[in-house]
C-alpha positions as CSV (number, residue, x, y, z in Angstrom):
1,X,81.6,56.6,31.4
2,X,79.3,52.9,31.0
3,X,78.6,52.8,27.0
4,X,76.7,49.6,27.1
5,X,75.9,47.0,29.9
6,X,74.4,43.5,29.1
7,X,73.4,40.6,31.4
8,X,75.2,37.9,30.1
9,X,77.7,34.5,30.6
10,X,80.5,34.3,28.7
11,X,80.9,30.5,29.1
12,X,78.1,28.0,28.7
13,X,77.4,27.4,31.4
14,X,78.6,29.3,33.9
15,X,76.6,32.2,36.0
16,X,75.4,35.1,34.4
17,X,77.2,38.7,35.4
18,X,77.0,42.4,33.8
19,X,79.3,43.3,31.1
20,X,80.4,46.9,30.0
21,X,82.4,48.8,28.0
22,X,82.9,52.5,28.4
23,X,83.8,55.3,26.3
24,X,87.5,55.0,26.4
25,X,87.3,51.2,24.8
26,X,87.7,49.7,28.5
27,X,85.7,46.2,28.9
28,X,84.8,45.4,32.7
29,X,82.6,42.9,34.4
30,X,80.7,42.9,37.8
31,X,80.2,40.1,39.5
32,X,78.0,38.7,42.0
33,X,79.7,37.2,45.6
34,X,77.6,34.4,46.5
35,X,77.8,34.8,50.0
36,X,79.0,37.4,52.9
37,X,81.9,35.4,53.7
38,X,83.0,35.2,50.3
39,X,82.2,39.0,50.2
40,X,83.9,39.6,53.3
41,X,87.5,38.0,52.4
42,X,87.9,39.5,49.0
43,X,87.2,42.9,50.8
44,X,90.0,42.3,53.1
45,X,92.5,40.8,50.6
46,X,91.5,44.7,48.5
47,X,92.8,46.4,51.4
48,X,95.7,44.2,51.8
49,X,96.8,44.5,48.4
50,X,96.3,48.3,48.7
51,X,99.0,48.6,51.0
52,X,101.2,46.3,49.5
53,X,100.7,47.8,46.2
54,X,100.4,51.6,46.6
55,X,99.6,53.8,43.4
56,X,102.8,55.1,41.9
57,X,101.3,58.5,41.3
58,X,101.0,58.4,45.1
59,X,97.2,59.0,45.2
60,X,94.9,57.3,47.4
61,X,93.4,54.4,45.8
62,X,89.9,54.6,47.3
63,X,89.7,58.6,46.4
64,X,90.5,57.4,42.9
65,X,87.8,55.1,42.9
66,X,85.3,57.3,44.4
67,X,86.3,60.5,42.7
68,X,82.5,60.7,40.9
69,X,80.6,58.6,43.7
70,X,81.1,57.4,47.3
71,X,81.7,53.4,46.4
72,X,80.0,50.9,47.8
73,X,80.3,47.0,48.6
74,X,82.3,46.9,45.7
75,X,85.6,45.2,45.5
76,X,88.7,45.7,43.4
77,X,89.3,42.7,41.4
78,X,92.3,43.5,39.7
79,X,93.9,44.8,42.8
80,X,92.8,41.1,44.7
81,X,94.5,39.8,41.3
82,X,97.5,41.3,42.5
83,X,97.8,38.7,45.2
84,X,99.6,36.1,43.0
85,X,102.7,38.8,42.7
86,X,103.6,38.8,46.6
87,X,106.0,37.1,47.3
88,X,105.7,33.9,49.1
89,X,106.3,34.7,52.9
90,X,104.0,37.8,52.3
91,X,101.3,35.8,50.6
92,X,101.4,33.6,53.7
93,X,101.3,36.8,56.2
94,X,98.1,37.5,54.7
95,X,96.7,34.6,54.7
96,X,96.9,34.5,58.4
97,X,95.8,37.5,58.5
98,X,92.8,36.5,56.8
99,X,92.3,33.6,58.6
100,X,92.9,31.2,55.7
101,X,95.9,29.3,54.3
102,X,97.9,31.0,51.3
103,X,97.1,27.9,49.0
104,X,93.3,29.2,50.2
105,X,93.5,32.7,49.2
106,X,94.7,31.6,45.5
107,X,92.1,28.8,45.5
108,X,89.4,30.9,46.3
109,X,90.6,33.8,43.6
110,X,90.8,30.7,40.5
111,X,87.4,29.7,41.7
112,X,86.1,33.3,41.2
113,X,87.5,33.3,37.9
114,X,86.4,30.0,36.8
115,X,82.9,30.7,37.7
116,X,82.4,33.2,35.5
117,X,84.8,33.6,32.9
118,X,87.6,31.0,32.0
C-alpha cells in the first residue's frame, strides 16, 4: 500500500516523475515513456524477460501484479533490468526479436535510467 507519492526529479535537471514509498518501507518510481514506440519496446522486452526469468515460486507474474487491480500500460522495470543478465547469444535473440540490435536494447535501458535518475 502507496504511503506517500510526490512529483519530483531526483537530479537537477533531469525530468520530473512520481516517487513512493509504501508501508512495507519499499521506495518505487513511475515513470513517463516519452513516446509509443519507446512504450511499445519496453513492453515487449517485459514479456521477454518474463519467460526467460520465470518466478521461482512458479506463479504467474502478471496475476502477481494484478492480484488487487487489472494493470494497465504499465511496464515492469526491474524485470526489463533483467536484460543485462542474459546471456549474450540470448540478448541478441531478443533483440531481433525486437527489431533492434542487442547494443540497442541496453542503450535504450541506460538512457531510461539516465533520464531520470543517475
Amino acid at each position: 500500500m502507496i504511503t506517500t507519492l510526490q512529483k519530483t526529479n531526483l537530479v537537477p535537471g533531469a525530468e520530473d516523475a512520481l516517487v513512493y514509498t509504501t508501508i512495507t518501507g519499499a521506495i518505487g518510481m513511475f515513470v513517463p515513456f516519452v513516446s509509443r514506440d519507446e512504450y511499445e519496446l519496453f513492453q515487449t522486452l517485459e514479456m521477454h524477460m518474463r519467460v526467460e526469468f520465470p518466478p521461482l515460486c512458479g506463479r504467474d507474474h502478471l496475476a502477481y501484479r494484478s492480484f488487487y487491480a487489472p494493470i494497465k500500460n504499465v511496464v515492469d522495470g526491474d524485470m526489463c533490468e533483467q536484460y543485462g543478465m542474459v546471456e549474450a547469444l540470448k540478448q541478441r535473440e531478443i533483440g531481433e526479436n525486437l527489431g533492434r540490435k542487442a547494443t540497442e536494447v541496453a542503450k535504450k535501458l541506460e538512457d531510461m535510467r539516465t533520464r531520470y535518475a543517475f
